[in-house]
Backbone as CSV, one residue per row, in Angstrom:
resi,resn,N_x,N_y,N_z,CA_x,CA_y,CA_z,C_x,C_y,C_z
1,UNK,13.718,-48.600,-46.601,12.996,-47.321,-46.662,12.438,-47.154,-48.071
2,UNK,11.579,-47.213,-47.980,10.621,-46.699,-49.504,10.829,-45.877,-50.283
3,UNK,11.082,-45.367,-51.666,11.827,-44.584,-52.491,10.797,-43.843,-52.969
4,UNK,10.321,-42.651,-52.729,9.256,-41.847,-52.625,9.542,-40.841,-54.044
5,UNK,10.692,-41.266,-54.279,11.125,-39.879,-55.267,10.154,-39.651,-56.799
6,UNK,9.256,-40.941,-57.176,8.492,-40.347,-58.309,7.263,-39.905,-58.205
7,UNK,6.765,-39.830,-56.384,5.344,-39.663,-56.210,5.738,-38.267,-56.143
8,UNK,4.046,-37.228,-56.763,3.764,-35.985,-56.361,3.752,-35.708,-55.306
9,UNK,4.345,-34.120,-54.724,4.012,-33.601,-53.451,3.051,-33.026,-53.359
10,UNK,2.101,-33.301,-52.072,1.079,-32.521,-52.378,0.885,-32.636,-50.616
11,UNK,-0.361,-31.569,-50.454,-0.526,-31.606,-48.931,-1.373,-32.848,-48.456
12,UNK,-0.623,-33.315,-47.397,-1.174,-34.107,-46.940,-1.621,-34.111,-45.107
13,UNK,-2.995,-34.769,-44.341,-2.735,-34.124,-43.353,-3.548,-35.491,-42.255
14,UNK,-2.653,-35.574,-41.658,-3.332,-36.765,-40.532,-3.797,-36.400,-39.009
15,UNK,-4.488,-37.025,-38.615,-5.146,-37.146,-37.328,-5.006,-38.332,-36.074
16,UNK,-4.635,-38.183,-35.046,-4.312,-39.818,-33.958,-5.134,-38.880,-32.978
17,UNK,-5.382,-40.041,-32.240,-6.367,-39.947,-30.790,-5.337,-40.682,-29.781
18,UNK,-5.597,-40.646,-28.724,-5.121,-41.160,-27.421,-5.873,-41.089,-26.341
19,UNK,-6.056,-42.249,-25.573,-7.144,-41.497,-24.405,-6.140,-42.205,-23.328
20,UNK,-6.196,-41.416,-22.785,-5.793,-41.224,-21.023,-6.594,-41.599,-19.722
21,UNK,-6.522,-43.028,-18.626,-7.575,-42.689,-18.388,-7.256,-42.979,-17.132
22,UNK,-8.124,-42.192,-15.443,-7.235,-41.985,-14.809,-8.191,-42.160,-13.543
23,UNK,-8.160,-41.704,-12.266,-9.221,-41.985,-11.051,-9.498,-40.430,-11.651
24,UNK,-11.008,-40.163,-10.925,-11.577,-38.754,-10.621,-10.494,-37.886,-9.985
25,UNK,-10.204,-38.342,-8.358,-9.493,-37.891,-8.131,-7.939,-37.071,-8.847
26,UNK,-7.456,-37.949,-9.854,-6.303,-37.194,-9.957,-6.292,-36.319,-10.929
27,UNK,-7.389,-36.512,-12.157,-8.160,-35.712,-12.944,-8.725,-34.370,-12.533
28,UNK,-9.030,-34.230,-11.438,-9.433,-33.055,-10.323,-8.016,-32.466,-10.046
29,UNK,-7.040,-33.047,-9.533,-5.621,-32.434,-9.645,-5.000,-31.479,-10.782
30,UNK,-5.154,-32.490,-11.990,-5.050,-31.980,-13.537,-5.746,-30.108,-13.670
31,UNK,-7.041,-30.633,-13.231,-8.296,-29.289,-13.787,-7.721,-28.409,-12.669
32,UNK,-7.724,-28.349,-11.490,-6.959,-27.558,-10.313,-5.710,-27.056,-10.915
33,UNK,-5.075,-27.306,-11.501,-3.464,-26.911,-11.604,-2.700,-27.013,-10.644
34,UNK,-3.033,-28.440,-9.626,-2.443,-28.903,-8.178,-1.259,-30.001,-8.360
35,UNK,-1.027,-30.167,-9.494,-0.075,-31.628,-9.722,0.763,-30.126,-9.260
36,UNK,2.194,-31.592,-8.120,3.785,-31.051,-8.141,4.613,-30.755,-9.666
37,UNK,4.352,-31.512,-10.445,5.293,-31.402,-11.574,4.518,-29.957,-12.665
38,UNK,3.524,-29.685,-12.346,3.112,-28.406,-12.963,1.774,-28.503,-13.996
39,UNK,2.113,-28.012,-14.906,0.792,-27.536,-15.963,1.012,-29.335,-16.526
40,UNK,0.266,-30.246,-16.291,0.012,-31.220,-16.971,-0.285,-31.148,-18.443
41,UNK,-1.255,-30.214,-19.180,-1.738,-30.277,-20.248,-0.946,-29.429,-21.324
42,UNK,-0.334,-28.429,-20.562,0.655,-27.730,-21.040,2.059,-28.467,-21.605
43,UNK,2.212,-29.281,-20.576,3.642,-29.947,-21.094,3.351,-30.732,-21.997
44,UNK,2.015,-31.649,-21.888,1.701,-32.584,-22.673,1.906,-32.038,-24.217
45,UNK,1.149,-31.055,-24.809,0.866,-30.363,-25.867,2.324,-30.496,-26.704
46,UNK,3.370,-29.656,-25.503,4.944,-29.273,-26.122,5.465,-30.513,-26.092
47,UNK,4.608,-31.528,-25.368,5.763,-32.964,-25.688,5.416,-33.786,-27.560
48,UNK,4.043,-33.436,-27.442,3.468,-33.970,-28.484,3.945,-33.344,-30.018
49,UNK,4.100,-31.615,-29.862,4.964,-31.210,-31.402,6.079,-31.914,-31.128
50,UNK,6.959,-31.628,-29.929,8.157,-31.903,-30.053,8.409,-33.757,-31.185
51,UNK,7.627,-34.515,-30.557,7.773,-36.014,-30.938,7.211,-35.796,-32.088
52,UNK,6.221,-35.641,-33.286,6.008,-35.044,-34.032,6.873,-35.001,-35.266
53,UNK,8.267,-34.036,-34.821,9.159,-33.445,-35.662,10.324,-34.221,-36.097
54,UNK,10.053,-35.462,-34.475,11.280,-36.407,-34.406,10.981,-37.621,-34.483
55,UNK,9.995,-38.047,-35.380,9.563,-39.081,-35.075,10.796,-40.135,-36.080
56,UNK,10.945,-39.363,-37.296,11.828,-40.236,-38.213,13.090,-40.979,-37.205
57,UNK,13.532,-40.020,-36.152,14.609,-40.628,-35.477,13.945,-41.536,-34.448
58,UNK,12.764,-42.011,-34.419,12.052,-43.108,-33.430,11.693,-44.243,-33.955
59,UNK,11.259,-43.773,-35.281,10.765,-44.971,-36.311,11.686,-45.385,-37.374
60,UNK,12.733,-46.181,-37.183,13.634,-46.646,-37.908,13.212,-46.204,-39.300
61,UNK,12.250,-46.887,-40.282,11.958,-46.452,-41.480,10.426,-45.625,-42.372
62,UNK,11.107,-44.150,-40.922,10.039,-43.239,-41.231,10.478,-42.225,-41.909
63,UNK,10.099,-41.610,-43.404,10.799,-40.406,-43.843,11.391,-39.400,-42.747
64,UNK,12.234,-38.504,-42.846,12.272,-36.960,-42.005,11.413,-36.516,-43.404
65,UNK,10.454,-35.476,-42.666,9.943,-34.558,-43.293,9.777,-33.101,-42.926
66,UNK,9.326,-32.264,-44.099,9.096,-31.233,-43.235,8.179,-30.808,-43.059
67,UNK,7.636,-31.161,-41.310,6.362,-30.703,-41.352,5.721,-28.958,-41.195
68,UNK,4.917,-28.588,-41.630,4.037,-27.771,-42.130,3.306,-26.721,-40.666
69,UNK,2.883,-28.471,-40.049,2.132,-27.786,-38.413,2.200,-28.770,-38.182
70,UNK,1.566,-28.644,-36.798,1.222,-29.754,-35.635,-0.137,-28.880,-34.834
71,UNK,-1.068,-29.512,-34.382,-1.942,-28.805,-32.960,-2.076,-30.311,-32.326
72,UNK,-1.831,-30.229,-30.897,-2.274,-31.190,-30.140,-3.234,-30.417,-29.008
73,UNK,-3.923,-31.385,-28.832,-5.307,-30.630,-27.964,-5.606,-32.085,-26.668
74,UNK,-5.473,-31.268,-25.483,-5.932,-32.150,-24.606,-7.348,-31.950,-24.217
75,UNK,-8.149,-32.898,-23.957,-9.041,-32.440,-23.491,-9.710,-33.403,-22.585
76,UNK,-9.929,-32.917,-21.273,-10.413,-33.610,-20.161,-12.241,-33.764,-20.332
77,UNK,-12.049,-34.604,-19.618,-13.620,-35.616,-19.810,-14.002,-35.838,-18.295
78,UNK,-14.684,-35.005,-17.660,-14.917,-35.351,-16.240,-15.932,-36.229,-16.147
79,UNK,-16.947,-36.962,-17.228,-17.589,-37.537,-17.400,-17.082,-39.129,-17.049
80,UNK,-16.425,-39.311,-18.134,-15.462,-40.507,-18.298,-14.354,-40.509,-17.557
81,UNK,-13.990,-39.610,-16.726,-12.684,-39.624,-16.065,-12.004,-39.832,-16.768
82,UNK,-11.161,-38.908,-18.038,-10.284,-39.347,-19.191,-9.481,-37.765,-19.451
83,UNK,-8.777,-38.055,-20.333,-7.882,-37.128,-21.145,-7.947,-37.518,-22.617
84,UNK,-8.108,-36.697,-23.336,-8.356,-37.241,-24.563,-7.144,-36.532,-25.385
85,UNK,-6.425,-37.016,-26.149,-5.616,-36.429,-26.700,-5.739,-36.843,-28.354
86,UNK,-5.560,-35.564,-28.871,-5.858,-35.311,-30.562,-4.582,-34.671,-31.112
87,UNK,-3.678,-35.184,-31.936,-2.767,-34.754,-32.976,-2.947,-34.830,-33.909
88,UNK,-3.060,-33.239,-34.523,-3.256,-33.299,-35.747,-1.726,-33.085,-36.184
89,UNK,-1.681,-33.115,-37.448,-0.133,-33.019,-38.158,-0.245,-32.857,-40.040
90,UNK,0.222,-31.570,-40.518,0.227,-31.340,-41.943,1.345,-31.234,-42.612
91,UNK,1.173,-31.675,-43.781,2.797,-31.630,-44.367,2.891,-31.575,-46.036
92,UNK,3.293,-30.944,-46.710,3.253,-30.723,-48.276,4.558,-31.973,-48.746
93,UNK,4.562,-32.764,-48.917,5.382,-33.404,-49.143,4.824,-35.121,-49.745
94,UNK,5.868,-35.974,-50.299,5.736,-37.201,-51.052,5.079,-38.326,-50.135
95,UNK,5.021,-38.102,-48.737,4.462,-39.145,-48.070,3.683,-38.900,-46.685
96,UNK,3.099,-39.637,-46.713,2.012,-39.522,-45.401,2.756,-38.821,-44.261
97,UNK,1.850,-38.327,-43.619,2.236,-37.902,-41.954,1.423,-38.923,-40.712
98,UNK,0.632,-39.895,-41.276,0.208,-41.042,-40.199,1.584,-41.334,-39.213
99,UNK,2.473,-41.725,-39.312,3.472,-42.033,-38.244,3.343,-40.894,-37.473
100,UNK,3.647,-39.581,-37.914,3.813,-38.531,-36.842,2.470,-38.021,-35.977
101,UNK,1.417,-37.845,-36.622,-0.074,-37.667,-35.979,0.368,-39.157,-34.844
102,UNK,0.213,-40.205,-35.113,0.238,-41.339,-33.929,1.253,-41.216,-33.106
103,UNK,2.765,-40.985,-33.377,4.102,-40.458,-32.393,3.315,-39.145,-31.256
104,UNK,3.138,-38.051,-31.802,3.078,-37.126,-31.382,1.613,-37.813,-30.382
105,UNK,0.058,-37.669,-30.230,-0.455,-38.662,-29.414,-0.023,-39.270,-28.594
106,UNK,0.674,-40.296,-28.921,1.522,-41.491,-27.829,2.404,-40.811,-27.160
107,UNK,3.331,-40.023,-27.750,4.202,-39.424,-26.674,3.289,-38.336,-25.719
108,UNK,2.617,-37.436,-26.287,1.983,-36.867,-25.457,0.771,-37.386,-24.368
109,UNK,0.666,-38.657,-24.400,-0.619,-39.531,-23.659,0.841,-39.697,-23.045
110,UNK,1.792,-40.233,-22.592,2.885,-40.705,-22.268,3.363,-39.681,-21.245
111,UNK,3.263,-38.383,-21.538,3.830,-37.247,-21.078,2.858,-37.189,-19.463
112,UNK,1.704,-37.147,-19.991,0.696,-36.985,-18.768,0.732,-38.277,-18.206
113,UNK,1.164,-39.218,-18.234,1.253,-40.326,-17.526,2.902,-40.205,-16.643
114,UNK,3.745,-39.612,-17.140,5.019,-38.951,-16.400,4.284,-37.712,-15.277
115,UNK,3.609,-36.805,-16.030,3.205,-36.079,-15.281,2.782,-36.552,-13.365
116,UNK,1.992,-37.316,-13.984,1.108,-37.918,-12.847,0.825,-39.637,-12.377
117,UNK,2.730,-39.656,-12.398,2.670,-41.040,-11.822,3.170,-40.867,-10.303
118,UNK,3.035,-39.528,-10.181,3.371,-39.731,-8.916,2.143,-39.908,-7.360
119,UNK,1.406,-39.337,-8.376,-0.388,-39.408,-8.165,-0.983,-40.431,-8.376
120,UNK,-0.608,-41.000,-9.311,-1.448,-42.872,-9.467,-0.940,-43.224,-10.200
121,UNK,0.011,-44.914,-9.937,0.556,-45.386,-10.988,-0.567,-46.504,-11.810
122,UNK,-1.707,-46.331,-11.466,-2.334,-47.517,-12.099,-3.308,-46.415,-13.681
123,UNK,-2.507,-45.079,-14.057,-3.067,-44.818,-15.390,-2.986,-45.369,-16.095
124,UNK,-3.987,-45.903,-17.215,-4.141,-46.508,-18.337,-3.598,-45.539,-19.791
125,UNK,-3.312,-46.195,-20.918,-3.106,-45.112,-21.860,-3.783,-46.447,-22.962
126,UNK,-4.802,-45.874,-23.522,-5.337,-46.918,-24.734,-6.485,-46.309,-25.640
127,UNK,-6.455,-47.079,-26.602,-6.916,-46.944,-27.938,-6.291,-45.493,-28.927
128,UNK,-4.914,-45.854,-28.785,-3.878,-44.957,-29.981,-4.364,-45.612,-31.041
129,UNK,-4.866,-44.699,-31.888,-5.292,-44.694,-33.259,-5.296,-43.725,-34.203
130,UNK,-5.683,-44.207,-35.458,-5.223,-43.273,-36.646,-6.864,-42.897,-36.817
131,UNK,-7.280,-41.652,-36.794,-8.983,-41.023,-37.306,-9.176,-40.710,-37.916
132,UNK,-8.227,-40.443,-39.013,-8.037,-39.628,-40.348,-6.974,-39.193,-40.875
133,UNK,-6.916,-39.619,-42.113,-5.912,-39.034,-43.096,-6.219,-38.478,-44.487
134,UNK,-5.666,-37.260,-45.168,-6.159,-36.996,-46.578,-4.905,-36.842,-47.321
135,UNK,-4.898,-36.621,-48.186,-3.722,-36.371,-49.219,-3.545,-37.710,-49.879
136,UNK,-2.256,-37.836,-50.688,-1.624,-38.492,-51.704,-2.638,-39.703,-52.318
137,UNK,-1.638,-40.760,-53.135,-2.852,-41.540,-53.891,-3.392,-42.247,-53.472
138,UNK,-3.673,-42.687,-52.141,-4.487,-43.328,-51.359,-5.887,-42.951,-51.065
139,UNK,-5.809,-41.778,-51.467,-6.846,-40.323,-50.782,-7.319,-40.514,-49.208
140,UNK,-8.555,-40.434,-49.045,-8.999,-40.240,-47.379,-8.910,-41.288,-47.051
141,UNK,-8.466,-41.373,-45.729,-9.363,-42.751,-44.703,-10.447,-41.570,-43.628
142,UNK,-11.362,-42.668,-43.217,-12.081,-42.044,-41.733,-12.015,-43.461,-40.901
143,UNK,-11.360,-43.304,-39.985,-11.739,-44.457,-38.772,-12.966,-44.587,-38.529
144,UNK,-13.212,-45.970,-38.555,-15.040,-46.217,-37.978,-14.802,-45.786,-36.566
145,UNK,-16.331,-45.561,-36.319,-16.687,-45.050,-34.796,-16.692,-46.000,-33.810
146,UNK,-15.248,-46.048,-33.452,-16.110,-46.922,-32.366,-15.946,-46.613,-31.032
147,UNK,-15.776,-45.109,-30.797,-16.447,-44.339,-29.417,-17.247,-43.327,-29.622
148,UNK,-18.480,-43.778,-29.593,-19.397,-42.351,-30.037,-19.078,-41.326,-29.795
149,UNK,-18.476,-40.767,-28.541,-17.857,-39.803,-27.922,-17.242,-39.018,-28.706
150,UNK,-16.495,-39.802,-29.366,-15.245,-38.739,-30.318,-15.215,-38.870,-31.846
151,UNK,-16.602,-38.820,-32.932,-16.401,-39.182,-33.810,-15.415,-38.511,-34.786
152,UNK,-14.612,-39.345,-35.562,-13.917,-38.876,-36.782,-14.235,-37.353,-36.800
153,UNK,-15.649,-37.508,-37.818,-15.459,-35.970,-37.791,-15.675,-34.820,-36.997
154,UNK,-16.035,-35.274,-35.863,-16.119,-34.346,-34.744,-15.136,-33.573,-34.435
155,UNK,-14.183,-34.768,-34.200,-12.871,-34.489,-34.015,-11.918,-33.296,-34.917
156,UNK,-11.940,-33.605,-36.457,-11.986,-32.715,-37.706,-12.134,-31.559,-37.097
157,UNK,-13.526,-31.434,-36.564,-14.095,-30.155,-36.311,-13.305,-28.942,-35.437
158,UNK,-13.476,-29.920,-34.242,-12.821,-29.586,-33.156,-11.262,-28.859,-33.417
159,UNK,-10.738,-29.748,-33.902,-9.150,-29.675,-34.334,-8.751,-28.362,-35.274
160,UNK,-9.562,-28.420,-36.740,-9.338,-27.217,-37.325,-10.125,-26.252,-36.477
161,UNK,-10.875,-26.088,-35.789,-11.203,-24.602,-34.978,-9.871,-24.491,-33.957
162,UNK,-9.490,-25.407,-33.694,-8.703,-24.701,-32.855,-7.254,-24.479,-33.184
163,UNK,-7.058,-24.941,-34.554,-5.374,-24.725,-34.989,-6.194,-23.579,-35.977
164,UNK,-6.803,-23.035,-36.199,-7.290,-22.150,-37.160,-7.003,-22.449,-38.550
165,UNK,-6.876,-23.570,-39.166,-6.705,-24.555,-40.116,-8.030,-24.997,-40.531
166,UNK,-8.501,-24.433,-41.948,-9.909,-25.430,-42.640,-8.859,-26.286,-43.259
167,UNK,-9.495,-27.466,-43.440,-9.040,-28.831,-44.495,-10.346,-29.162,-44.954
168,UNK,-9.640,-29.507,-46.330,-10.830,-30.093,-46.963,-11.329,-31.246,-46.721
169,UNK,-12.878,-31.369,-46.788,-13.243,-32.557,-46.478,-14.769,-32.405,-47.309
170,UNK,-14.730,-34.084,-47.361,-16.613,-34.412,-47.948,-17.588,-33.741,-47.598
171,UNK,-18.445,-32.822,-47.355,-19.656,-32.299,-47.102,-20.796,-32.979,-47.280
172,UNK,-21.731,-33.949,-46.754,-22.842,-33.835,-46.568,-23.861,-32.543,-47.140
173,UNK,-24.861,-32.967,-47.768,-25.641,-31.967,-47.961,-25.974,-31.016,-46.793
174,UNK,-26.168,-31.599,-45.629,-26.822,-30.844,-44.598,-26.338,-29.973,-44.060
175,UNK,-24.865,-30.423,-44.409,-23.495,-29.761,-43.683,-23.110,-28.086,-44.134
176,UNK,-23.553,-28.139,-45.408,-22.936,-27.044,-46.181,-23.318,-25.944,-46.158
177,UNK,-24.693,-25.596,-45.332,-25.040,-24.523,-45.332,-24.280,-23.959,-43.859
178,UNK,-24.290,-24.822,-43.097,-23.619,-24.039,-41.322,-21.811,-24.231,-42.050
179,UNK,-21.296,-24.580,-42.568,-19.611,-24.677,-43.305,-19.881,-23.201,-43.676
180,UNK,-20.672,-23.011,-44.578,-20.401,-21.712,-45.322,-20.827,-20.566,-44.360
181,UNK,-22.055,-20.609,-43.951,-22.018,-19.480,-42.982,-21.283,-19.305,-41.654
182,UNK,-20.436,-20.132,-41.302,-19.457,-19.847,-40.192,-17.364,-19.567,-40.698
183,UNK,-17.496,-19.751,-42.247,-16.421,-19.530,-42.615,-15.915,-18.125,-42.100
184,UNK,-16.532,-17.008,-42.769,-16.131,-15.710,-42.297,-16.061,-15.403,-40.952
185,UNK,-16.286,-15.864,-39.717,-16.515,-15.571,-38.557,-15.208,-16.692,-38.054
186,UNK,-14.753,-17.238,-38.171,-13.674,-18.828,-38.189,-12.494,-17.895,-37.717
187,UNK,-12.185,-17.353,-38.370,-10.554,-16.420,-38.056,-10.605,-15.191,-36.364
188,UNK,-11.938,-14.576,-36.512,-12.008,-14.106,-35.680,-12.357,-14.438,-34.181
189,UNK,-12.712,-15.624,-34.506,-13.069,-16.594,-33.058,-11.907,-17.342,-32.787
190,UNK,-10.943,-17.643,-33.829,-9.715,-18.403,-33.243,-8.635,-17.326,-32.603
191,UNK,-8.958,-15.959,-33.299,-7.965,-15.445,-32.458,-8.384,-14.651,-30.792
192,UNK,-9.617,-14.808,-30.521,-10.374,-14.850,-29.651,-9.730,-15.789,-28.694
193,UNK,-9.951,-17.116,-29.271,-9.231,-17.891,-28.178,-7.693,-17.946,-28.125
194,UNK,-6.831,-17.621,-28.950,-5.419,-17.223,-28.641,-5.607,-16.483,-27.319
195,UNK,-6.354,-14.945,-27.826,-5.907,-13.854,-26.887,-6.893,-14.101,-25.060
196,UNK,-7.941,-15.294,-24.725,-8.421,-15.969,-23.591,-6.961,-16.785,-23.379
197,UNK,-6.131,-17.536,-24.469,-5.840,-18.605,-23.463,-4.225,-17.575,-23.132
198,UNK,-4.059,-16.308,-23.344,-2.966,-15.553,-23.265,-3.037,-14.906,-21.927
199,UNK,-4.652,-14.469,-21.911,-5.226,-14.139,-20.776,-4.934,-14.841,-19.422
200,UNK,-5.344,-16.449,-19.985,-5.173,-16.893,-18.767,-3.718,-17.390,-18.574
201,UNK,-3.071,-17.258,-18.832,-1.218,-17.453,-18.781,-0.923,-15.998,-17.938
202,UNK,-1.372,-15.126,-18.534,-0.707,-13.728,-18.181,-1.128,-13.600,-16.542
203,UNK,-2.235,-14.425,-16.185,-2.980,-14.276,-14.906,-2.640,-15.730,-14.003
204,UNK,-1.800,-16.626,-14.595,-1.967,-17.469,-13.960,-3.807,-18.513,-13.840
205,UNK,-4.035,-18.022,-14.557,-5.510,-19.051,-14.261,-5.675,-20.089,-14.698
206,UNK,-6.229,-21.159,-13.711,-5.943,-22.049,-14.631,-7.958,-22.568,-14.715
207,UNK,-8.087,-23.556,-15.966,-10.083,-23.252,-16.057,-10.453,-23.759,-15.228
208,UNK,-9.847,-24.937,-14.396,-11.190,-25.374,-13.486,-11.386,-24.703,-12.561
209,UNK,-10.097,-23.739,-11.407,-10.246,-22.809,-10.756,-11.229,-21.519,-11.177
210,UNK,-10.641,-21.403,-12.474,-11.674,-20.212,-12.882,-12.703,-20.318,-12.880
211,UNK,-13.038,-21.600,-13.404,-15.018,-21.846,-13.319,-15.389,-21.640,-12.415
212,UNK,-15.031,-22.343,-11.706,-15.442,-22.190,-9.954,-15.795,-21.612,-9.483
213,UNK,-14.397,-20.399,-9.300,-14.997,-18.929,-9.175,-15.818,-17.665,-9.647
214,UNK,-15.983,-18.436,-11.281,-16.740,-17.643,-11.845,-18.319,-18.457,-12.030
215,UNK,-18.621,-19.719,-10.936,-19.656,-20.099,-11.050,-20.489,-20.951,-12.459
216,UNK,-19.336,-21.091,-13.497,-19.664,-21.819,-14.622,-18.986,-23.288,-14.512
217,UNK,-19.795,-24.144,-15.139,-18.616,-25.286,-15.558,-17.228,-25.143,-16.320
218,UNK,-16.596,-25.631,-16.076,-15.419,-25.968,-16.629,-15.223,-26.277,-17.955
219,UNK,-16.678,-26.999,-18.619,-16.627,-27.510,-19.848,-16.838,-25.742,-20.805
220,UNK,-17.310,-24.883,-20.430,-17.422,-23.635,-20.981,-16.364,-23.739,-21.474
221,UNK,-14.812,-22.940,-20.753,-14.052,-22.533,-20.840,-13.216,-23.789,-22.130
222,UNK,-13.285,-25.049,-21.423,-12.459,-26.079,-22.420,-13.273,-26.181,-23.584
223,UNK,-14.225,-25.923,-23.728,-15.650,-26.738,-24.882,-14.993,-24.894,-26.453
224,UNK,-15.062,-23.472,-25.258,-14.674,-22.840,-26.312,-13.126,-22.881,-26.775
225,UNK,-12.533,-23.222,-26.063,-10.730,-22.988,-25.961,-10.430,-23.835,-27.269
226,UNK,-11.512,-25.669,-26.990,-10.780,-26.225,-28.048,-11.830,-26.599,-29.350
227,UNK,-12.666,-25.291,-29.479,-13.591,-24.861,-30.902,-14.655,-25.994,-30.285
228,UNK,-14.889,-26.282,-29.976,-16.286,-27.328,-29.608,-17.915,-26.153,-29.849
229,UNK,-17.615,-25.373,-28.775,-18.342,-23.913,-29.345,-17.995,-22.745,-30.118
230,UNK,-18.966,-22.151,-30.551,-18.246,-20.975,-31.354,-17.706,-19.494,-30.801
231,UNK,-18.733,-19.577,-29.167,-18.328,-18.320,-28.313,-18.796,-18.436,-27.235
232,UNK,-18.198,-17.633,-26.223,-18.958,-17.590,-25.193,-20.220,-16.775,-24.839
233,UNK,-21.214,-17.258,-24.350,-22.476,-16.735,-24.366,-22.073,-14.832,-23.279
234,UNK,-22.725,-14.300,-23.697,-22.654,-12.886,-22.779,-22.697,-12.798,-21.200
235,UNK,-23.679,-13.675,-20.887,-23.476,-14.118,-19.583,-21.912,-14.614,-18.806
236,UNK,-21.574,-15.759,-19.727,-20.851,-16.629,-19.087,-19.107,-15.451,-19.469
237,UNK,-19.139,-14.687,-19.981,-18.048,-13.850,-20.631,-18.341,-12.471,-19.094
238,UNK,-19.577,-12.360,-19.314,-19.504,-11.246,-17.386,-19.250,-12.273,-16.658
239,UNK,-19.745,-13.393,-16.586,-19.577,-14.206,-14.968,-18.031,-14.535,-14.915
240,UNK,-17.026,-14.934,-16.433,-15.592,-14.448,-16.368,-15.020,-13.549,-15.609
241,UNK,-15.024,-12.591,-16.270,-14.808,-11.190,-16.498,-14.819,-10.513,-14.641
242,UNK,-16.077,-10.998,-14.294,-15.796,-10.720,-12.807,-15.595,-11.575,-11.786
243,UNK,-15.303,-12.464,-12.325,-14.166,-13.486,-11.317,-12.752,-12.992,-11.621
244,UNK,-12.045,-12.964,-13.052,-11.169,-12.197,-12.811,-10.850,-11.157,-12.366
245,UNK,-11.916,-10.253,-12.089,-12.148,-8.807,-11.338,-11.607,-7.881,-12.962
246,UNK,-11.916,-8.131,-14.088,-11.770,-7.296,-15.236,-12.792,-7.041,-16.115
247,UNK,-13.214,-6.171,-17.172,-13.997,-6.154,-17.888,-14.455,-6.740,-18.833
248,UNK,-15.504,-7.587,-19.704,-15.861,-8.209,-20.356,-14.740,-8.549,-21.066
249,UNK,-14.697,-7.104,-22.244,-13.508,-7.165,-23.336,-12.288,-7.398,-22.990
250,UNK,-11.713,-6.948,-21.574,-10.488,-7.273,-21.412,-9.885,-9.149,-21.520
251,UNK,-11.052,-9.782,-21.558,-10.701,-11.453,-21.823,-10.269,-11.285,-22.693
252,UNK,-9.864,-10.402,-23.833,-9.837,-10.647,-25.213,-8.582,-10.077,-25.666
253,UNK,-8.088,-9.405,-24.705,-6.836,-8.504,-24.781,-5.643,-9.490,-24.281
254,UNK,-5.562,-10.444,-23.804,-4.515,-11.241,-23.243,-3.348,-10.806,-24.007
């Protein structure tokens, strides 16, 4: 085990991917909330902090640390017939959090493959990887792209909107003017989606049913839940609103 004791602590914060990949069919199960074993994406999430916290006891010579946060974010791809899974993981301390961002991923790609082996045992689970890391004297990595789909910093993006977490990162010139003008508005849209996804717990809803009935895609509901957008358009917030049979604002009250 590596003797960490003369390096500075400082924050450090990593990123893993996982993709999941599965028939249409059972992916349609997933978005339904029809699997026997229950909320697929739900358990996944709590499997992914959980492994996360414990990874030192998985990885023979991995610090225990104490981590800071965790957000894991599933997100279905009806395109690709996939699950995409993103762990992020932060930690103020002498050494990386790469082991735990990749634990937490793998176990949670792992979780939905428990979920739904009873539905198809021929799921795939591949390309666990590391997309980013910042902190200590190594400074950044960015994983090259090699699924356009999910770039590095997309991902970034995605991730701090939805743990309500900015991290620092390189800016592009082009970048800096939409960074700065969406900072102030950042807090109030994440707790936006707290009090939707409270909503839909308190109601039982689950999004692909809801779309349905509320006549939108599915990607609405997941695209704002996991920061991909910044809000829901006025329309698509009434065409909610009265599928649940409630008032606009009440999405917001969960």
């Amino acid at each position: 085990m590596v003797d960490v004791s003369s390096k500075d602590a400082t924050i450090r914060t990593a990123m893993a991917e996982a993709i999941v990949r599965m028939k249409r069919e059972t992916l349609a199960l997933v978005l339904a909330g029809s699997v026997p074993k229950g909320d697929v994406l739900a358990v996944a999430r709590v499997a992914g902090i959980m492994a996360a916290k414990k990874t030192s006891e998985l990885i023979p010579l991995c610090h225990p640390l104490p981590i800071s946060g965790v957000t894991i974010a599933c997100e279905p791809d009806e395109t690709e017939s996939l699950i995409r899974v993103l762990a992020s993981v932060t930690v103020s301390g002498k050494t990386g959090v790469e082991m735990e961002a990749l634990t937490a991923a793998a176990v949670a790609a792992l979780t939905i493959y428990d979920m739904l082996k009873a539905v198809e045992r021929g799921i795939t689970i591949d390309s666990i990887r590391l997309l980013t890391k910042e902190g200590g004297k190594s400074g950044t990595f960015r994983a090259d792209n090699v699924d356009g789909a999910a770039t590095p910093a997309r991902a970034v993006r995605r991730m701090n909107a939805a743990s309500g977490v900015r991290r620092a990162r390189v800016l592009k010139p082009a970048e800096v003017s939409v960074e700065r003008g969406s900072r102030k508005q950042t807090p109030d849209q994440n707790a936006k989606r707290e009090a939707l996804r409270r909503f839909m717990a308190s109601r039982g809803l689950t999004a692909h049913t809801w779309a349905r009935d509320a006549g939108v895609t599915v990607g609405v509901i997941y695209s704002f839940l996991h920061g991909r957008t910044h809000s829901l358009s006025k329309t698509e917030e009434q065409k909610l609103a009265g599928a649940a049979k409630v008032d606009p604002e009440d999405l917001y009250r969960g």
